[in-house]
N, C-alpha and C positions, 0 to 999 in steps of 0.2 A: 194468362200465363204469368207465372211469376220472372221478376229480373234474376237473369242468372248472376253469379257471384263471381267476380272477378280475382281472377290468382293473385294471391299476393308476391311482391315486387319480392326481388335478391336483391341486397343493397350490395354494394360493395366489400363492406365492412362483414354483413353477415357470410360473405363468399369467403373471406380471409380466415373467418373464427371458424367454419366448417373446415377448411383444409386444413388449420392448427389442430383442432380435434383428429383429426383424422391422422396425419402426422404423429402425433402423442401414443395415439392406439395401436400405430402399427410399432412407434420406437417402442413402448412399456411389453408388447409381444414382442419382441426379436430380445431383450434383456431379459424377459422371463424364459424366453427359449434359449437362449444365449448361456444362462446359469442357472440351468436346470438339470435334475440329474440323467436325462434322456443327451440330451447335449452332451455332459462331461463323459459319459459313460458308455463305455462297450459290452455286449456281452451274445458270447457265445453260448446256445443253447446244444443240449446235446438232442440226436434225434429220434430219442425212445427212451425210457425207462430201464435204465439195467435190472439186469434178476438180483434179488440180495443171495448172497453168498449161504448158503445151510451154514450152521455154527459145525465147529470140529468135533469129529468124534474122540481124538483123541490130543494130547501136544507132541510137537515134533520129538524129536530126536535129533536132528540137525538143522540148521538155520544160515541160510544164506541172503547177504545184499541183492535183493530182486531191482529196487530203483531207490533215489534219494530226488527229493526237493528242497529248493530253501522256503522255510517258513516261517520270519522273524516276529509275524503279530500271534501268534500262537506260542504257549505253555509245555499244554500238555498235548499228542494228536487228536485230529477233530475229525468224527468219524460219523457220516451220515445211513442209511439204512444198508448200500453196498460199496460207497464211495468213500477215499481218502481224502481230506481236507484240506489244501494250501493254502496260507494270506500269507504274501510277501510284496513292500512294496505301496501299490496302490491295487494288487490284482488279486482274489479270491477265487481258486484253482479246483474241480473235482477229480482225483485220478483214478482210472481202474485201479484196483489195487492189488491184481497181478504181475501186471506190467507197468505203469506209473501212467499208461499215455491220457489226455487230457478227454474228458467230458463233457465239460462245458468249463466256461470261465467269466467272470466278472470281473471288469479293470475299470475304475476311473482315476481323473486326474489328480484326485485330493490322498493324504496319507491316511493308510488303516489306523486305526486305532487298537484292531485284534476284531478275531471273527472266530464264531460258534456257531457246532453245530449244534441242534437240539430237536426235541423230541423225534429221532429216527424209527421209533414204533411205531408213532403215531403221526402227525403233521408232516413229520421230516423236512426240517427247515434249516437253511444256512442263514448265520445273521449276520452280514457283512457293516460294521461302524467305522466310520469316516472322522477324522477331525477336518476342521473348520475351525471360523472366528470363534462359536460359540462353545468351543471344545471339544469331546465326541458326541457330537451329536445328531451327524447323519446317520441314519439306519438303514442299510437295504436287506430285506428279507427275499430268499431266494429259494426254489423247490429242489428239496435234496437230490433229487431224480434226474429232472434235467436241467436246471438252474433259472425256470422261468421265473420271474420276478412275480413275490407272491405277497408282495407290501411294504410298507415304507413310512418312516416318521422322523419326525425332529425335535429337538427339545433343548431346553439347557444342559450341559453336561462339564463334569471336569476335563483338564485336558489329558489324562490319560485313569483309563477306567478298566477294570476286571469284570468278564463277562462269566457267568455262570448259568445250571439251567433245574429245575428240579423236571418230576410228572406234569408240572401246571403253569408254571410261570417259567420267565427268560430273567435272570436282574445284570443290571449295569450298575456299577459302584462306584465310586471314586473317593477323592479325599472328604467332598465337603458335602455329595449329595447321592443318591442311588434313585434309581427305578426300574420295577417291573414292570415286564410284557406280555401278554398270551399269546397265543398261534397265532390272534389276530392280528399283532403288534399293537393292541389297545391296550393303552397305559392301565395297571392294577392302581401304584402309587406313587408317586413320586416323596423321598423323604430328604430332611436337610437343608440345606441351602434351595433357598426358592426366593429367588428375585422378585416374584409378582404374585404372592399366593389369593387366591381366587377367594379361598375360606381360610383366612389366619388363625381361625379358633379350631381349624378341623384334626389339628396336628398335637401332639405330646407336647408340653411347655416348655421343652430346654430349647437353648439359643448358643449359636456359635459354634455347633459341633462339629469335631471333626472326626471323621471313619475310617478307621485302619483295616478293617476285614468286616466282609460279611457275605452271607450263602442261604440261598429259598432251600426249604423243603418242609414239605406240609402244610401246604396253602399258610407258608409265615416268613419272617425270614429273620435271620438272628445276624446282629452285629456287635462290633466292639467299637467304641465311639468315647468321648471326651468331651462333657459339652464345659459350657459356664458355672464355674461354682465347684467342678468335680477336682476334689485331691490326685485320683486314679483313675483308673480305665474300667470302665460302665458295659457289662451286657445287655442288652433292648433285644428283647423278642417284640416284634408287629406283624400284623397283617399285611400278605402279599397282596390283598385285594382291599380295597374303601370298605364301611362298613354300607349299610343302605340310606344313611343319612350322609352319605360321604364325609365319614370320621377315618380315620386312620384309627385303628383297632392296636392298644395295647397291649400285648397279653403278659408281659413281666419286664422289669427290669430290674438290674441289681448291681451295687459296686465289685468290681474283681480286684480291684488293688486299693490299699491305702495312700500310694504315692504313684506319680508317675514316673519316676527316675529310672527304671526300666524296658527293656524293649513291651511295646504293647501287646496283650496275648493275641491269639488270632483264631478264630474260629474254623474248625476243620472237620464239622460232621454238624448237619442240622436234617435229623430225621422226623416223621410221624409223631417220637413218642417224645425223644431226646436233643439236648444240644452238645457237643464237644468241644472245646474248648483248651491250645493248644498253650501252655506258661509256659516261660521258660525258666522262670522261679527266680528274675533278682530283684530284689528289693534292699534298698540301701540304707535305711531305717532300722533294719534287726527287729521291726515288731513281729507278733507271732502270728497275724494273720494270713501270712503268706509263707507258706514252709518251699526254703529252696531248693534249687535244680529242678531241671524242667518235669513236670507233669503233664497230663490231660485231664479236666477237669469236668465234670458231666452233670449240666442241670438240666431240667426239667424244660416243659414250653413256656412255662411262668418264671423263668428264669432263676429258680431255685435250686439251691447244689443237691446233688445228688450223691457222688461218688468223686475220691480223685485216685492216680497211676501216675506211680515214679513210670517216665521211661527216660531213655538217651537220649539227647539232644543238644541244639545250638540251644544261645540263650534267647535270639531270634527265632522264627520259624524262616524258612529260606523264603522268596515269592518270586524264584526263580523258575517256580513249579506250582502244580495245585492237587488239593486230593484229587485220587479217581474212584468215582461207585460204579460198580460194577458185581451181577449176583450175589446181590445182600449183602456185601462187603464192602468196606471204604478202606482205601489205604493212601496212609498221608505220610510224607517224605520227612525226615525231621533236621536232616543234616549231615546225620550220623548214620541212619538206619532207617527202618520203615514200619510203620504201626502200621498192624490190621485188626478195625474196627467193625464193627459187630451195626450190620446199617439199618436194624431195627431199634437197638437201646443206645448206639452210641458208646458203649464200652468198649476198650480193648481187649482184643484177645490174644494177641503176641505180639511182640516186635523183632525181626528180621537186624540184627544188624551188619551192620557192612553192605547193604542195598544201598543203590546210587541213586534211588529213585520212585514213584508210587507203577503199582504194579497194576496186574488184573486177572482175569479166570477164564482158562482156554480148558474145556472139554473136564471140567470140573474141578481141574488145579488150579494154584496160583501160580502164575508168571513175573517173578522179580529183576529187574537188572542189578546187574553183580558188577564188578570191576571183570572184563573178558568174557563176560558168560550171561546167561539168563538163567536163574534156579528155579526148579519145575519144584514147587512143593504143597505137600498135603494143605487142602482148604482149612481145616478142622481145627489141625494144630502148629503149620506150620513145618513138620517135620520135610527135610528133606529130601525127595524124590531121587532127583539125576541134578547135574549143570551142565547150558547146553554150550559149547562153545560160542563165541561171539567176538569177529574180530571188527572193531570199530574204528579204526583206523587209526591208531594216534589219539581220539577223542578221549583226552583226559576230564572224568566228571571229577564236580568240586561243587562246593556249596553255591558257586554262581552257574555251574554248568553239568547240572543235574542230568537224567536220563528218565521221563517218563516211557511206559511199556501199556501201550492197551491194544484189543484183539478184537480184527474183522474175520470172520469165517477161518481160513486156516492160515491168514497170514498175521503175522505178529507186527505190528508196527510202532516204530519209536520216535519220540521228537529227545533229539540231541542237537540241543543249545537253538540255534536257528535253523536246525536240518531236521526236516522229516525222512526216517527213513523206514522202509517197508523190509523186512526179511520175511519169506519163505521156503518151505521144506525141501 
């Protein structure tokens, strides 16, 4: 028989270095659990899937205050496949939107940065963003329905960012850098400021830019940007999504102004076919490449002009507010009145003046907010229906304290300044 093998000795020393290990393991778990987002965060699920609402047969005729909430990281309301929207705070709210009462909820300790809803036909997802050190760039995605937690990401971001969403992508924008997301919340691109770029060659060669507006649709997303070297302000049409070399896919870009000395245009329609593109026409040169007062001006997905339209406006566009699409139509707020845009080509087709705000399409009309009232009018051309009474309280709109109008089933609901408020018939 062979000598058995005797156990090796525990020195002292190795006794000490196992329980410093061990110590380490459990402090680096209790800090990762400690500030994570399961730790900071509460969230109430609701316990079933609400029915979505049938759309309205017809628009009211009367219109009364059913419920109000405050909701200061939201624009315009955020409306999931049966549910009303709320981010105020650090907390992102679901309410019946018959009665306002709650759903479910999502609260952590950190400040919203704003939250969207997006794709309600389809995914139906709430994107709740978080600032942090690194900006906004906590992301909790969350199930329209009942608000189970359905993903999650992080990234560099600026510290205050405009969320958007088309059929395909979700983007996040801000001054210096954007990115989009799909259902999955896996990143399409990240563009702009990139502290660590993985492929420095994979990106368009301007450096330094900065992003005044920009909006997805049709698997692209159009912006208005200022890089190094630019006299004016630059439209960049790219790909929402890497190419299959992971290239960032250019598809045009073009200069829109000779100078910068005016407010920057702003993009407010990026379709399938077309881009829109919001001047407000000053330029303090007198050259002739920019005819003044404000227009909308319409190029192509290779960022080529198309068409332009005197309409009324600030020399700003407001970003008090944001367009709304809504059945093939896009209508965008201008300061003064309301364009409604044609959400196939991107052209205007009238503008509404004296609306306080972008509108939307209840039982095959438009639905405008007016000063007192909401104007029920023809899709087609805009002609005037009925106005329905509307009393808002005192809530005087103004170019910082606009009135968006969009529509779940039969109740019409409005974000007024930081209050959402829900009317029904």
């Amino acid at each position: 028989m062979g000598k058995s093998i005797a156990p090796e000795r525990r020195t002292r020393v190795d006794l000490i270095v196992t329980a410093a290990i061990v110590v380490a393991v459990v402090v680096a778990g209790l800090v990762v659990w400690a500030t994570s987002d399961a730790r900071q965060a509460h969230l109430e699920t609701a316990p079933a899937a609400p029915s979505t609402p049938a759309a309205a047969e017809e628009s009211p005729q009367t219109l009364r205050v059913a419920w109000t909430a405050p909701s200061s990281a939201t624009r315009i309301p955020q409306l999931t496949a049966a549910s009303v929207i709320t981010a105020d705070g650090g907390s992102v709210t679901a309410h019946d939107p018959a009665t306002g009462s709650v759903r479910w909820r999502y609260t952590r300790d950190d400040e919203l940065c704003g939250a969207l809803a997006a794709w309600p036909g389809g995914a139906d997802r709430v994107l709740a963003v978080y600032r942090n050190s690194r900006g906004c760039s906590e992301v909790t995605a969350l199930r329209g329905d009942t608000g189970l937690r359905a993903g999650a990401r992080t990234s560099d971001a600026d510290t205050s960012v405009a969320l958007s969403y088309d059929g395909d992508y979700a983007l996040s924008v801000g001054d210096t850098r954007l990115e989009t997301w799909g259902t999955n919340m896996v990143r399409g691109i990240e563009y702009g400021r990139i502290d660590a770029p993985v492929n420095p060659d994979k990106t368009p060669g301007r450096t330094n830019c900065r992003i005044f507006s920009a909006l997805p649709g049709g698997s692209r997303v159009a912006l208005v940007e200022r890089c190094d070297g630019d006299l004016g302000y630059r439209l960049t049409v790219i790909g929402a999504a890497q190419s299959s070399d992971e290239k960032i896919i250019q598809w045009g870009t073009t200069m829109l102004t000779r100078t910068s000395h005016g407010p920057a245009p702003q993009i407010i329609a990026n379709t399938s076919q077309a881009v829109a593109v919001y001047d407000g026409g000053v330029d303090e040169t007198g050259e002739t490449g920019r005819i003044p007062g404000p227009r909308i001006r319409v190029y192509t997905p290779q960022a080529e002009p198309v068409s332009t339209h005197p309409v009324s406006g600030d020399a700003a566009l407001p970003t008090s507010t944001a367009p709304v699409t809504d059945s093939g139509v896009i209508t965008a707020w201008t300061g003064t009145g309301t364009v409604v845009i044609d959400g196939t080509t991107a052209v205007p087709m009238y503008q509404v003046p004296g609306a306080i705000g972008p509108g939307s399409v209840m039982a095959g009309e438009l639905l405008l907010p007016m000063h007192g009232a909401i104007s029920v009018r023809q899709l087609s051309d805009g002609h005037e229906v009925r106005s329905i009474p509307v009393d808002r309280a005192g809530y005087d709109a103004d170019a910082a304290r606009p009135v968006a109008l969009r529509v779940l089933g039969p109740w019409v609901v409005e974000q007024r300044g930081a209050t959402v408020v829900a009317l029904s018939s």
